[in-house]
C-alpha positions as CSV (number, residue, x, y, z in Angstrom):
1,X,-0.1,-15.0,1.8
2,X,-3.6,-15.3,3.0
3,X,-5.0,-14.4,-0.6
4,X,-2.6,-16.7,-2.2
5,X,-4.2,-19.5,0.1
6,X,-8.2,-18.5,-0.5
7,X,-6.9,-19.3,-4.4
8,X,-6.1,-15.8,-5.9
9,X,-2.8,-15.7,-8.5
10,X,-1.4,-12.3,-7.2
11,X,1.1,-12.2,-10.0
12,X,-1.8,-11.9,-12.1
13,X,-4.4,-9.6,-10.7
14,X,-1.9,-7.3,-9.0
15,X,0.7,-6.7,-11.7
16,X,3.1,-3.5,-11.2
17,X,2.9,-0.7,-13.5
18,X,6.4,0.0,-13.5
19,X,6.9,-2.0,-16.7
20,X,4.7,-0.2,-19.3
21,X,6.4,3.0,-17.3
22,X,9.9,2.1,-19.3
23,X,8.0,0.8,-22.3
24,X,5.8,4.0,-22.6
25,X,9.1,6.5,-21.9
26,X,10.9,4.2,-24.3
27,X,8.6,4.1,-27.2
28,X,7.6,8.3,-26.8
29,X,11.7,8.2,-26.9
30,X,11.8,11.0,-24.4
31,X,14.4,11.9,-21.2
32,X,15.3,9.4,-18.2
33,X,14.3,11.7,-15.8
34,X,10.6,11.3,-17.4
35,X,10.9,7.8,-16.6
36,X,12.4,8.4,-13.0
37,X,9.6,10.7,-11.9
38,X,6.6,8.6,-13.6
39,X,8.5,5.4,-11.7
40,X,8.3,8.0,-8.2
41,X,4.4,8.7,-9.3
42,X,3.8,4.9,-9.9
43,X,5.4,4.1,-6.2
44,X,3.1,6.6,-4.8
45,X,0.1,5.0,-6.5
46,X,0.6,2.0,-4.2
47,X,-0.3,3.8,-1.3
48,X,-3.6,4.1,-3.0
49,X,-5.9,1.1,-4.1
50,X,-5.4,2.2,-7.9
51,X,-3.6,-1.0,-8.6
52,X,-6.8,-3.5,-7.2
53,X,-9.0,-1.3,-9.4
54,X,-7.2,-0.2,-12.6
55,X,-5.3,-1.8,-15.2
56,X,-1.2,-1.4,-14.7
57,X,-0.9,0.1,-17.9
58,X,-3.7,2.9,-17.2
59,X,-1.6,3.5,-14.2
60,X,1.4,4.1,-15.7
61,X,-0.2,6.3,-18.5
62,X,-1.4,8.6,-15.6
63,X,2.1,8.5,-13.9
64,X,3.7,9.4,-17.4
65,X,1.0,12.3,-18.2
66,X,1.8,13.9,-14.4
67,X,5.8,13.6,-14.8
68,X,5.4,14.9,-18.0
69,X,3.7,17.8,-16.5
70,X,5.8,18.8,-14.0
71,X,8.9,18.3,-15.6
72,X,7.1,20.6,-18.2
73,X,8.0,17.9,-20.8
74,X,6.2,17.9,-24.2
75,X,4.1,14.5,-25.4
76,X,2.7,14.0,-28.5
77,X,-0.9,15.1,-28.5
78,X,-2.5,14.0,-31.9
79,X,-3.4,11.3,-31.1
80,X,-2.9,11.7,-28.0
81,X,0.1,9.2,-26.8
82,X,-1.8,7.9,-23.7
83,X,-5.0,6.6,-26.4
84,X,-2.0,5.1,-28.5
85,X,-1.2,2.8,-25.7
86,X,-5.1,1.9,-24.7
87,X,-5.9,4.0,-22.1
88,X,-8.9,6.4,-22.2
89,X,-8.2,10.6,-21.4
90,X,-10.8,10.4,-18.8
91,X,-9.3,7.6,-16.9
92,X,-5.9,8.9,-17.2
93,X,-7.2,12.5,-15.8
94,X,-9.3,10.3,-12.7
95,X,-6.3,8.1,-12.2
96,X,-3.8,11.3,-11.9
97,X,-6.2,13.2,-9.7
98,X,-6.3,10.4,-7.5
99,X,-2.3,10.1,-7.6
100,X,-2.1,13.8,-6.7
101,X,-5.1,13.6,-3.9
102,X,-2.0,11.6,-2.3
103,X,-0.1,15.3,-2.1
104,X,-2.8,17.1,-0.2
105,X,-2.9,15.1,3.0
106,X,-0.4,15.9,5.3
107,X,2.5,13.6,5.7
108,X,1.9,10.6,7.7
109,X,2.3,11.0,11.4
110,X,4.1,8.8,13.2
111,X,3.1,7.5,16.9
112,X,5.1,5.2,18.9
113,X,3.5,2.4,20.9
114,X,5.5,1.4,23.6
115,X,5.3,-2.5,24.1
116,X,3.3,-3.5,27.0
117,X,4.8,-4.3,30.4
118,X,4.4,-7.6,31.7
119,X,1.7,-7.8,34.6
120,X,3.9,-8.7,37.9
121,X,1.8,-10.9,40.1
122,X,0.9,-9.4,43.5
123,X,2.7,-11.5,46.8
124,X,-0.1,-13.7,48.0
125,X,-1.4,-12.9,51.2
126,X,-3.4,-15.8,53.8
127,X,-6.6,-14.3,52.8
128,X,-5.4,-15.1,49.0
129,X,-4.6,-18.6,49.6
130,X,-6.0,-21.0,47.2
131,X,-7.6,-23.2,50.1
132,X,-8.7,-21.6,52.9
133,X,-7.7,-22.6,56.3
134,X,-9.6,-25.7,57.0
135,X,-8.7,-27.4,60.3
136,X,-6.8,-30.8,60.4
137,X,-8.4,-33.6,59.7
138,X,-9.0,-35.9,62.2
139,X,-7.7,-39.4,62.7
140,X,-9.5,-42.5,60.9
141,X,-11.5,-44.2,63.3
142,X,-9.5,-47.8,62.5
């Protein structure tokens, strides 16, 4: 919300690669389960900052090229089908390394914070009054 109010159209700069995901799957007319684990990769990706820095169809190339790997799936390679759609080798190799730097770190750990105990004022004591003992005052003189 608070980019939307300094001006920025999110629907614009932070598009979702799972889109050209189907598209790409669709077009190499290959198996669903290519497009079910590039569409796993491309959720992944948003724990990253790949989407504030790199096109949403470069994304989804790179998601594509690492399902395809570990599903041992074939793509066409000449041309190469990720340079068919617009997207570089060497960026779809940086974009998939950083996908699968997301695989070396442990899994997240998990700490609970317990909510804070309300403070429980302390009984006031004479010394803690908030006027000290004055004596009475003493009668007008009229």
């Amino acid at each position: 919300n608070l980019i939307r109010e300094l001006g920025f159209d999110v629907a614009i700069l932070l598009e979702p690669p799972h889109r050209y995901v189907l598209e790409y799957v669709d077009a190499l007319k290959r198996p669903p389960k290519l497009a079910q684990k590039a569409w796993s990769y491309v959720n992944d990706s948003l724990r990253t900052t790949l989407s504030c820095s790199h096109q949403p169809d470069e994304i989804a190339a790179a998601s594509i090229f690492l399902a395809a790997r570990t599903l041992k799936l074939k793509l066409p390679s000449k041309p190469s089908w990720w340079e068919a759609v617009g997207a570089k080798t060497k960026d779809v190799e940086r974009l998939a390394r950083t996908m699968m730097s997301l695989y070396s770190k442990g899994p997240a750990k998990h700490i609970a914070i317990l909510p804070r105990r309300k403070a429980v004022p302390e009984p006031m004591t004479p010394s803690m009054t908030p006027f000290p003992e004055t004596p009475a005052p003493c009668k007008s003189p009229s």
